[in-house]
C-alpha positions as CSV (number, residue, x, y, z in Angstrom):
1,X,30.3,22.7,15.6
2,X,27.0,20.7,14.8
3,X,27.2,18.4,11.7
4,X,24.6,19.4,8.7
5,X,22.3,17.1,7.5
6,X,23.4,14.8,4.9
7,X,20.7,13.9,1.9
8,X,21.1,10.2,1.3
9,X,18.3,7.6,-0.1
10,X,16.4,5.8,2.2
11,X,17.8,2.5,0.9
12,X,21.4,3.5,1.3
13,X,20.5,4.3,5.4
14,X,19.1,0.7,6.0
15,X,20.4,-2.4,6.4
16,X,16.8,-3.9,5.9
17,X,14.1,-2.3,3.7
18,X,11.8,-5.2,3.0
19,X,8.1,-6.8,3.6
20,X,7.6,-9.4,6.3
21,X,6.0,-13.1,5.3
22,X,2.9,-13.7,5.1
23,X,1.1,-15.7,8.1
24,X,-2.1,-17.9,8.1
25,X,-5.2,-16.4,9.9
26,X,-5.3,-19.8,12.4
27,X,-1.8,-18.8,14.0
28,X,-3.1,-15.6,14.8
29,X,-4.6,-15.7,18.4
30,X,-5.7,-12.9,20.6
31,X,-2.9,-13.6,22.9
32,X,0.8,-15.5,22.1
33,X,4.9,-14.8,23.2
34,X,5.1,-12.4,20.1
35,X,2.8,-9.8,18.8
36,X,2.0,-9.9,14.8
37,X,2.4,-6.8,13.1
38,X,1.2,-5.3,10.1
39,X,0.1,-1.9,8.6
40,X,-1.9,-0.9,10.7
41,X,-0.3,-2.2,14.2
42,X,-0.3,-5.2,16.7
43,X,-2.9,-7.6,14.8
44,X,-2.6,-10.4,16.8
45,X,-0.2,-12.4,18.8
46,X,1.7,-15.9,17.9
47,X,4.4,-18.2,19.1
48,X,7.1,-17.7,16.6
49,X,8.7,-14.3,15.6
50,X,10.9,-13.2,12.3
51,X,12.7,-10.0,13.5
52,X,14.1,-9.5,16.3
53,X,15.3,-5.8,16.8
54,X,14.6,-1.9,16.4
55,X,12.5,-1.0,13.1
56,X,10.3,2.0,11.7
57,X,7.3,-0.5,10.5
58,X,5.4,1.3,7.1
59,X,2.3,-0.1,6.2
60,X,2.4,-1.3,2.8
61,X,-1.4,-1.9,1.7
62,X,-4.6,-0.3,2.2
63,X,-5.9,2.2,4.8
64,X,-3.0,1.9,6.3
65,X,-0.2,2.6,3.5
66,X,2.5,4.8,4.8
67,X,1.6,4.8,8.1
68,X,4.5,4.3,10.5
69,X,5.3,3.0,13.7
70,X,8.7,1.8,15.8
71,X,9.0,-1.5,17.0
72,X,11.6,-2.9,19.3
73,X,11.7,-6.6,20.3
74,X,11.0,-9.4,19.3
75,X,7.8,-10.0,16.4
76,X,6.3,-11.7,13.9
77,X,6.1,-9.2,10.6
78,X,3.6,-9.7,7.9
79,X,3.5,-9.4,4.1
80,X,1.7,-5.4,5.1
81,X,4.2,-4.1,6.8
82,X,7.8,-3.1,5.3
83,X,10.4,-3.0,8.1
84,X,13.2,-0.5,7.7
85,X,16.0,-1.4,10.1
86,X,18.8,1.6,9.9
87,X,22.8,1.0,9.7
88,X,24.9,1.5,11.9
89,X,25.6,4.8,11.2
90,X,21.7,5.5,12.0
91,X,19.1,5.3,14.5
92,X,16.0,3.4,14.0
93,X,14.0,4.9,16.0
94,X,15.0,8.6,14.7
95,X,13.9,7.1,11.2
96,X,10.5,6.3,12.5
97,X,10.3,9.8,13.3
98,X,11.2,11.1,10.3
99,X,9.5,8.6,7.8
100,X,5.8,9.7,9.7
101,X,6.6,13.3,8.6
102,X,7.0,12.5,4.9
103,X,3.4,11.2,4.0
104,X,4.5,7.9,2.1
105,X,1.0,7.2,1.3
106,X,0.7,9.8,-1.4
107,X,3.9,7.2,-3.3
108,X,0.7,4.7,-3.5
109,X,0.1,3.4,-6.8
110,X,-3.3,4.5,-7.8
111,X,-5.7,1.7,-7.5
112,X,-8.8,0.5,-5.5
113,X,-6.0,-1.0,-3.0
114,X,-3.2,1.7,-2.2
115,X,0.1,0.2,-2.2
116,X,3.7,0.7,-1.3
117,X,6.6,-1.0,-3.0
118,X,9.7,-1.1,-1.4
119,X,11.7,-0.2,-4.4
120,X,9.7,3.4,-4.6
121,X,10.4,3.8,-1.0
122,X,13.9,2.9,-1.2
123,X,15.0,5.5,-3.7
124,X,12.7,8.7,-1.2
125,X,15.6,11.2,-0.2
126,X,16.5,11.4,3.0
127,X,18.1,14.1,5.4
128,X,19.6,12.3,8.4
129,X,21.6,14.4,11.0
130,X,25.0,12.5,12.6
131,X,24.1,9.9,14.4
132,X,24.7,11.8,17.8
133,X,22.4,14.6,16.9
134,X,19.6,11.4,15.5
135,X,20.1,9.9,19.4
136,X,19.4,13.4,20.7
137,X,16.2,14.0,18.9
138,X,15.3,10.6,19.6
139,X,16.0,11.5,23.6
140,X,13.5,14.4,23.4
141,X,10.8,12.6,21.1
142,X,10.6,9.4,22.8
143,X,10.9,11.6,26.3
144,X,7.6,13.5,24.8
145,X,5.7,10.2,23.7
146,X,6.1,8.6,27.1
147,X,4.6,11.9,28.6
148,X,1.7,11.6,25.4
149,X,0.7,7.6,26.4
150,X,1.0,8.4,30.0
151,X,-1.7,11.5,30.0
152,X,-4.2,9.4,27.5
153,X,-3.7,6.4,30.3
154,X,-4.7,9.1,32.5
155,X,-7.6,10.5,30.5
156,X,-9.0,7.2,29.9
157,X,-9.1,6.4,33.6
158,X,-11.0,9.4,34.3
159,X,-13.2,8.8,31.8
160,X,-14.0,5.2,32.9
């Protein structure tokens, strides 16, 4: 018998929901032992890192506020990205997956600068399978998104 989802708040399914530190501009270089991630992505790379692990990354300011991305390994996150790291009862990388479906950028306060405060997106409901059916899903995605990067590698050779 397959377990039902269970509605939870984001906050209760992580171990970590918070921003990354801010880093000067002069220790980001275009190539370094650890890539610097904010918002938006890979910004830069450095020589030190402050997590070390699996995390949906949300961007937290701007154009890219609520945009989300998995990271595993070791990186240096900034002050624009929040990093949600999932207990042990959950899969990171299914809450990736699950957080880019939800549009966090409409929770945005209002302003000229969209922002994202980790307290609104701690309290978002949540439906999160058993972690068995979360590793399942995350089997099939991640199978699919391999299969995704490997045909735009392919298209961008033949377009070269």
């Amino acid at each position: 018998m397959r377990a039902l989802s269970k509605t939870q708040t984001l906050g209760s399914v992580c171990d970590r929901l918070s921003s990354g530190k801010s880093i000067r501009a002069s220790e980001v270089k275009p190539v370094g032992a650890f890539p610097v991630i904010g918002g938006n992505g890979v910004r830069g790379y450095t020589d030190t890192y402050n997590f070390d692990g699996e995390c949906a990354v949300i961007g937290r300011q701007g154009a890219a506020c609520g945009n989300v991305r998995f990271h595993s390994g070791k990186a240096y996150m900034t002050e624009h990205a929040v990093v949600a790291v999932a207990n042990e009862s959950n899969n990171s990388q299914y809450l990736s997956y699950l957080l880019k479906t939800m549009r966090l950028g409409n929770l945005s306060g209002q302003s000229a600068q969209p922002g994202l405060s980790v307290k609104v997106l701690s309290q978002q409901a949540v439906s999160l399978p058993s972690l068995d059916g979360q590793r399942q899903a995350v089997a099939i995605l991640g199978t699919l998104d391999r299969k995704i990067e490997l045909n735009n590698r392919l298209n961008g050779y033949l377009a070269a």
